[in-house]
C-alpha positions as CSV (number, residue, x, y, z in Angstrom):
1,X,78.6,206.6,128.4
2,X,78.5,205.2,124.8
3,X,82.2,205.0,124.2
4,X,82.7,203.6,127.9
5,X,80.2,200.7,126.8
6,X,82.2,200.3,123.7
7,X,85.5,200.5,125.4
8,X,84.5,197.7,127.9
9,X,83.2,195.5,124.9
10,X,86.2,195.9,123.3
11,X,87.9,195.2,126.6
12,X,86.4,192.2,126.7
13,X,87.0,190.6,123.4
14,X,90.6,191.0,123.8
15,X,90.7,189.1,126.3
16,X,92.7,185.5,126.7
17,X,90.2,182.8,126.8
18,X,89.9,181.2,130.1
19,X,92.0,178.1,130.2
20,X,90.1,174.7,129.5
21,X,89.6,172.3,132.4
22,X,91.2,169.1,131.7
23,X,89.1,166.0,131.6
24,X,89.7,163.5,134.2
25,X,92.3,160.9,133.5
26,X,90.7,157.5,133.1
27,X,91.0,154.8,135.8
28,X,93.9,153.3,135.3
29,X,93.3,149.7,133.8
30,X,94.1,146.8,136.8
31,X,97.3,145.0,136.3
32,X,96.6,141.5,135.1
33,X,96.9,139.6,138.4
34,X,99.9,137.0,138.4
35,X,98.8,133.5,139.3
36,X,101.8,131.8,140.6
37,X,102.7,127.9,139.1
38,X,101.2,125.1,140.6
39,X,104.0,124.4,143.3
40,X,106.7,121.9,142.6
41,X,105.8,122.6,138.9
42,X,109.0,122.8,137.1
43,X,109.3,126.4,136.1
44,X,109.0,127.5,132.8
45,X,111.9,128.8,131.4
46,X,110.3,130.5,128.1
47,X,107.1,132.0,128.3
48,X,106.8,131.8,124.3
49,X,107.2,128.4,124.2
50,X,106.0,126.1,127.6
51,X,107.7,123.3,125.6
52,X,111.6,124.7,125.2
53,X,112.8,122.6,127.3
54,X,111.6,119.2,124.7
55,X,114.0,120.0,122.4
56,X,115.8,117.8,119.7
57,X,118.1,115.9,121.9
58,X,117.3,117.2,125.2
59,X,117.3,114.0,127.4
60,X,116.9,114.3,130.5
61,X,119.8,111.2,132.6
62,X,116.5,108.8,132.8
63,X,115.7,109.6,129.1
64,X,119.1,109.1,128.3
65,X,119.1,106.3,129.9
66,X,116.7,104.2,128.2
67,X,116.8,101.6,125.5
68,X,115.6,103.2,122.3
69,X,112.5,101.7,121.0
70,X,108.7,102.2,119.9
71,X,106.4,100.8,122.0
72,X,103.0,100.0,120.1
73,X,99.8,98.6,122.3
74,X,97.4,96.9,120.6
75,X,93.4,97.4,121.6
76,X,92.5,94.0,119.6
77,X,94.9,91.6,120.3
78,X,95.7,92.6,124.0
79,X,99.2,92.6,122.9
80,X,102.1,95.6,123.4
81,X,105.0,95.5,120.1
82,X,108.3,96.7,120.4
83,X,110.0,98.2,117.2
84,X,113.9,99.4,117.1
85,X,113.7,103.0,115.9
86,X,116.8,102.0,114.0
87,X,116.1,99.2,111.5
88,X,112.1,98.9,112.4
89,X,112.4,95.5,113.1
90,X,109.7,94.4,115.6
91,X,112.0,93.0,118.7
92,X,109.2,92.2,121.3
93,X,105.8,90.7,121.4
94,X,104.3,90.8,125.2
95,X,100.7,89.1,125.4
96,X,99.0,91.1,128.1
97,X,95.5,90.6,127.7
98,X,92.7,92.7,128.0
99,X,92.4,96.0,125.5
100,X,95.4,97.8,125.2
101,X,94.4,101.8,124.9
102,X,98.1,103.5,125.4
103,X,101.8,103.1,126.4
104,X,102.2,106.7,128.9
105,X,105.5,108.0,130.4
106,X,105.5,108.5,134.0
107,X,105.9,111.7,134.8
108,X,109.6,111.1,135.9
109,X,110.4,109.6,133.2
110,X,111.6,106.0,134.8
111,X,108.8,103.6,133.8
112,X,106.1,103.3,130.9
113,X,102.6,101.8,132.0
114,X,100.2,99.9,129.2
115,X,97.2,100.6,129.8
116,X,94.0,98.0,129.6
117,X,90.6,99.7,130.4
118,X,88.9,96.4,130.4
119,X,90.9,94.4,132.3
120,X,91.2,97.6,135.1
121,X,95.3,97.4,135.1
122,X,98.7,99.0,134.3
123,X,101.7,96.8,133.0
124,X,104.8,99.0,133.9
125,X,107.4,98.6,131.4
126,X,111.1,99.1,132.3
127,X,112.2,101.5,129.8
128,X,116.4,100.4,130.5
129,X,115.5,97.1,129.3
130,X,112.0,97.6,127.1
131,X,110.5,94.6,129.2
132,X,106.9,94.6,131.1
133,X,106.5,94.2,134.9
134,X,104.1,93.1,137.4
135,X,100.6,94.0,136.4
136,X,98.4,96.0,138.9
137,X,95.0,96.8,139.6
138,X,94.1,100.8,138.5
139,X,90.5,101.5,138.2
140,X,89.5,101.9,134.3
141,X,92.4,103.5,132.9
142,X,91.5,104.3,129.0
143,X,94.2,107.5,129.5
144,X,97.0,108.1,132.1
145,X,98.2,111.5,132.8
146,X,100.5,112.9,135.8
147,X,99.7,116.4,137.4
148,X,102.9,119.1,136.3
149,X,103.9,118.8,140.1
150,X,104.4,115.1,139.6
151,X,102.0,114.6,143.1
152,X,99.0,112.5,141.2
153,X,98.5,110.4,138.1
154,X,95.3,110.7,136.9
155,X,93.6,107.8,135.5
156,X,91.2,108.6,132.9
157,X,88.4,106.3,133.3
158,X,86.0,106.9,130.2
159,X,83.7,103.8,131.1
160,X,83.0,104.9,135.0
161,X,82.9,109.0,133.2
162,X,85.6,109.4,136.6
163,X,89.0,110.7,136.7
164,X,90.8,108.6,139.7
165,X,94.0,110.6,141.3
166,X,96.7,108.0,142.8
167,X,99.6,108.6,144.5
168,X,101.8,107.7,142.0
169,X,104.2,105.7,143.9
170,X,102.1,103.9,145.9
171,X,99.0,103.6,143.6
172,X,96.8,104.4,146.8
173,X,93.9,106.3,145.2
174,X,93.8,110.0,146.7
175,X,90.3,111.4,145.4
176,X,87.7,110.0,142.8
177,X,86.4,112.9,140.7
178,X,82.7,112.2,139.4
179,X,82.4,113.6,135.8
180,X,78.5,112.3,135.2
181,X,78.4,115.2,132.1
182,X,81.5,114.5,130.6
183,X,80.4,111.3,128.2
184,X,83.6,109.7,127.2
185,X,86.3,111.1,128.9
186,X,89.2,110.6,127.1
187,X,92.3,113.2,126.4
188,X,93.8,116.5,128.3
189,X,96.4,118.7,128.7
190,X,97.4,121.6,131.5
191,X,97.3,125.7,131.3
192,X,101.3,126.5,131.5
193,X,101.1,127.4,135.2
194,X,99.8,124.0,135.8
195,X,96.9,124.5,137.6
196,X,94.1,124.1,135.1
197,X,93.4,121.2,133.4
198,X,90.8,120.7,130.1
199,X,89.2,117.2,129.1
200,X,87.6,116.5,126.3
201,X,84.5,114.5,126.1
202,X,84.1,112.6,123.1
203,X,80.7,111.1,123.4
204,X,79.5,114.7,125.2
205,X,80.9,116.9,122.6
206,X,82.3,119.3,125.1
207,X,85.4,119.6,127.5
208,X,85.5,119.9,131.2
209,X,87.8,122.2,133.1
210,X,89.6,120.7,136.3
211,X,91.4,122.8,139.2
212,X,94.5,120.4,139.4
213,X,95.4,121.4,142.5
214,X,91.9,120.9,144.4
215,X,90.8,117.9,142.2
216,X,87.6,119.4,141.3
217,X,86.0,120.2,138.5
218,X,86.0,123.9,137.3
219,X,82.9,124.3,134.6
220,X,81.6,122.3,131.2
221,X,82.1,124.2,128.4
222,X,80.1,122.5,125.0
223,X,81.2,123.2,122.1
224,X,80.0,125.3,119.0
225,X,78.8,121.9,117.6
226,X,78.2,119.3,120.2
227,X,79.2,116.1,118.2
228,X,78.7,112.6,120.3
229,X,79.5,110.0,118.6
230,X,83.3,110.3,117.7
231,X,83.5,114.1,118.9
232,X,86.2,115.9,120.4
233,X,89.7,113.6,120.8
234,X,92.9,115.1,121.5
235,X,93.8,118.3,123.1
236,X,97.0,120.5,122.7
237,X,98.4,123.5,124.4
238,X,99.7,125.9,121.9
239,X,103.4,126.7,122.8
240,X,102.8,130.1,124.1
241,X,100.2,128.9,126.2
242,X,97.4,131.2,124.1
243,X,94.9,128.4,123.0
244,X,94.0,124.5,123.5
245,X,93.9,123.3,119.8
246,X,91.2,120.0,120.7
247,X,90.8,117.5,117.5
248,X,87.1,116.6,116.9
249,X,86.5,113.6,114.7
250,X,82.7,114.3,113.7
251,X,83.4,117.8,113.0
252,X,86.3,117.1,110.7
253,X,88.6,119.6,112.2
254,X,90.2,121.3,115.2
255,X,88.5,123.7,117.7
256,X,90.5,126.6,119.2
257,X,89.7,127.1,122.7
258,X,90.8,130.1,124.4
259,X,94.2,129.5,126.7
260,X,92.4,130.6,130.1
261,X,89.7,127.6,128.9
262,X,86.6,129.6,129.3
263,X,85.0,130.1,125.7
264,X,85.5,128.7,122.2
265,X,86.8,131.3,119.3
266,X,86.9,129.4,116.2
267,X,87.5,125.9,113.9
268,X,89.9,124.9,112.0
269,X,88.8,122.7,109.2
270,X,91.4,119.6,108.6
271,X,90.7,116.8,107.4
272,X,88.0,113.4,108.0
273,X,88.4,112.4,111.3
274,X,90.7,114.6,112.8
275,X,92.0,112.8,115.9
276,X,95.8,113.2,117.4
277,X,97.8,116.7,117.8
278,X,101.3,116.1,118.0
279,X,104.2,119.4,118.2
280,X,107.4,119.3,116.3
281,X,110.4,119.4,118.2
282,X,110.9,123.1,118.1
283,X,107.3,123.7,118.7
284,X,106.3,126.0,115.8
285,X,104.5,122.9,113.5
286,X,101.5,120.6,115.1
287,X,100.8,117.5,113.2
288,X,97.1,117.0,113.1
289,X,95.9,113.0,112.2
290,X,92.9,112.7,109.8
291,X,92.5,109.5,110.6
292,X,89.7,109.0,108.0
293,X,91.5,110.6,105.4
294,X,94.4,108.9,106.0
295,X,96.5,112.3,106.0
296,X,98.2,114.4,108.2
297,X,97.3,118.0,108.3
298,X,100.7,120.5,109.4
299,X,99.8,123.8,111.2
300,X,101.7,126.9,113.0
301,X,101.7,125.9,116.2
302,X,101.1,129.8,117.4
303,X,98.7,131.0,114.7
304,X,96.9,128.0,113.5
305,X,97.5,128.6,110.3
306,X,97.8,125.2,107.8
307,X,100.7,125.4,105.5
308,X,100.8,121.5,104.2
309,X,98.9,118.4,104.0
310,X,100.2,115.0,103.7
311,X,98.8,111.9,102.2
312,X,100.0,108.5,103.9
313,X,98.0,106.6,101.0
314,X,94.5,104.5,100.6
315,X,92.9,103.3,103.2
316,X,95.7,104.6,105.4
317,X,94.3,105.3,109.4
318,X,97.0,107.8,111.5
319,X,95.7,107.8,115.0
320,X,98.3,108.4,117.8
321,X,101.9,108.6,118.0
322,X,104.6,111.1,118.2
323,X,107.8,112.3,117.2
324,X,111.3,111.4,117.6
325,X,113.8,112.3,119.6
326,X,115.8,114.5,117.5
327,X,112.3,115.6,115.7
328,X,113.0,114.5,112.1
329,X,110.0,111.4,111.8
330,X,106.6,111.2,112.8
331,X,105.6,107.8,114.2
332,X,101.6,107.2,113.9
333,X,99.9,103.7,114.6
334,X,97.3,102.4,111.6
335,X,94.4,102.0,113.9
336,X,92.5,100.2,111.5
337,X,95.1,98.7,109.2
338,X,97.6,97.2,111.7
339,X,100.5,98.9,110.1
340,X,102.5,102.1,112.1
341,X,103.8,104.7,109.7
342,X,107.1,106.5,109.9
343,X,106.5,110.1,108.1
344,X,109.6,112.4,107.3
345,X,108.9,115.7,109.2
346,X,111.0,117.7,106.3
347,X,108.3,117.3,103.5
348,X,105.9,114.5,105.1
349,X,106.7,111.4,102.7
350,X,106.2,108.3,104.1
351,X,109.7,106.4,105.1
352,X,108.1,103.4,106.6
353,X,105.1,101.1,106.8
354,X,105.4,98.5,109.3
355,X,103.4,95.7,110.0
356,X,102.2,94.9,113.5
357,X,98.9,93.5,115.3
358,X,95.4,94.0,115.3
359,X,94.0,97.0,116.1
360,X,97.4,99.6,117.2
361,X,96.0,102.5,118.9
362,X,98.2,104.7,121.5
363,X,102.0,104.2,120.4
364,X,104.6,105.4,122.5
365,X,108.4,107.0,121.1
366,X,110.8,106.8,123.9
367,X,113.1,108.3,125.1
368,X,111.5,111.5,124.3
369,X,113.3,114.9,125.1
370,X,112.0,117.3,128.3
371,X,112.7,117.6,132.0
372,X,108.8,115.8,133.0
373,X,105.8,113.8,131.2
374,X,102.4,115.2,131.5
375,X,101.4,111.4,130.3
376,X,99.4,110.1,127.4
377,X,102.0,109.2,124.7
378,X,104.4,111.4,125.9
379,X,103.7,114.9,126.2
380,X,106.6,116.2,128.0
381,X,107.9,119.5,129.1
């Protein structure tokens, strides 16, 4: 019985080991779900870069079209300056009255409207000849932008803390948007599918998120430090639609808000007054204005990254602008020294100072490259 007990122990160690039981697969992870462009949207055609088709030279036939020149308004002296591009000779004076915020691109690219939030008008500019038009009645319009699908321009009325949608051939107004916690209202810019747009408020420190398609507003979303007094200003769309860079004056710097405009992840310190965000024309540079500083900070446009700073000189105040057709100057009214710079966008030096009126704000570059214009001083895609 003792060497049977023995055999079967033996028996038993040599034994295989039973087979381990495999641990259940995980879930599988749910496939990001596709959110189809606002329709009539342009498409994108390069998901790494929303602005490819801006390039140097790309004019669309009503770019193309148009009489070179820089159009500068003037917030003081209710007046709009042209300047040839070409010898930076002021050719045009045009006394509109009222206080002149910006010269915006419609979104087809066939007329530029000066904008005069006191006087509650647009003066559309022929951009084949560089003269004004008829002045109209538009409720409040500090800012102008134009929905991606070209439906709606949105006037961006800071005073009233509304954003007004018109039909933008008739100018009939198609909804009134209330924004009561978005304090100074001033600057946006869209999600690459086009149906999200983010606002900054300057005097709220914060940003409010607007379904473009519905004309409601989304959610507030304040930010890490809520500065009111000259807070957040411009807002940019980094070219592979990852982040919103927004310019904030008080803080000195640029916030980077996430791309589906939900939190905030982190600051980028710049310069004293950090104010307009402008691309280069291949996308992979944006030009930040320190408009107190009177320099212009240069960062990747994907990673955020500064890899220059340029000095304009004393008592120098870049505020809005853009950049050349074929991408090789910067132009940037003075806001507070009535001059408009022309930077070099190889190395930064300054080409040109040019005198003009009292008190330049939001210049316009035209023609500018791309197939549509979001708005403000040309942000085109």
């Amino acid at each position: 019985m003792l060497v049977a007990a023995l055999l079967a122990v033996v028996t038993a160690c040599a034994a295989p080991a039973p087979a381990p039981v495999p641990a259940p697969a995980p879930a599988p992870s749910p496939a990001p779900v596709a959110v189809a462009a606002l329709p009539g949207m342009p498409p994108v055609t390069d998901p790494h870069n929303v602005y490819a088709a801006a390039g140097a030279g790309a004019l669309s036939p009503e770019a193309a079209a148009a009489k070179p020149l820089v159009y500068v308004p003037h917030t003081k002296s209710g007046e709009v300056w042209t300047i040839d591009p070409a010898t930076f000779a002021v050719v045009g004076k045009y006394q509109l009255g009222g206080e002149l915020q910006h010269v915006v691109p419609s979104w087809d690219m066939k007329t530029l409207y000066a904008s005069d939030d006191t006087g509650d008008h647009l003066t559309p500019f022929d951009p084949r000849t560089g003269l004004p038009g008829k002045t109209f009645p538009v409720v409040d319009p500090y800012n102008m932008y134009f929905t991606p699908d070209g439906r709606s321009a949105i006037s961006v009325a800071e005073r009233k803390k509304q954003l007004v949608f018109y039909d933008p051939h008739t100018w009939a107004v198609q909804t009134t948007l209330n924004t009561p916690d978005c304090a100074g209202i001033d600057h946006a810019d869209f999600t690459p599918d086009g149906r999200t747009a983010v606002f900054t408020c300057e005097f709220a420190g914060r940003v409010a998120v607007v379904d473009v398609a519905e004309h409601t507003l989304l959610r507030m979303i304040d930010l890490p430090t809520r500065n009111t007094e000259m807070g957040p200003q411009d807002i940019k769309l980094a070219p592979d639609g990852s982040v919103f860079y927004i310019a904030d004056s008080d803080q000195n710097g640029v916030w980077v808000l996430d791309g589906a405009a939900t939190k905030v992840l982190r600051e980028i310190p710049t310069g004293h007054g950090a104010h307009g965000l402008y691309l280069s024309r291949d996308a992979t540079k944006l030009y930040v204005t320190n408009r107190h500083a009177g320099t212009v900070s240069v960062l990747d446009a994907y990673t955020g990254a500064i890899t220059a700073t340029w000095t304009i000189g004393d008592g120098a105040s870049p505020d809005m602008g853009n950049v050349s057709a074929d991408g090789t100057q910067l132009w940037l009214s003075g806001r507070y020294d009535r001059a408009v710079y022309v930077l070099s966008t190889a190395d930064g030096h300054l080409i040109k100072q040019i005198p003009v009126g009292n008190g330049p704000h939001g210049l316009c570059v035209w023609p500018q490259p791309g197939r549509y214009s979001l708005g403000h001083t040309g942000i085109t895609r």
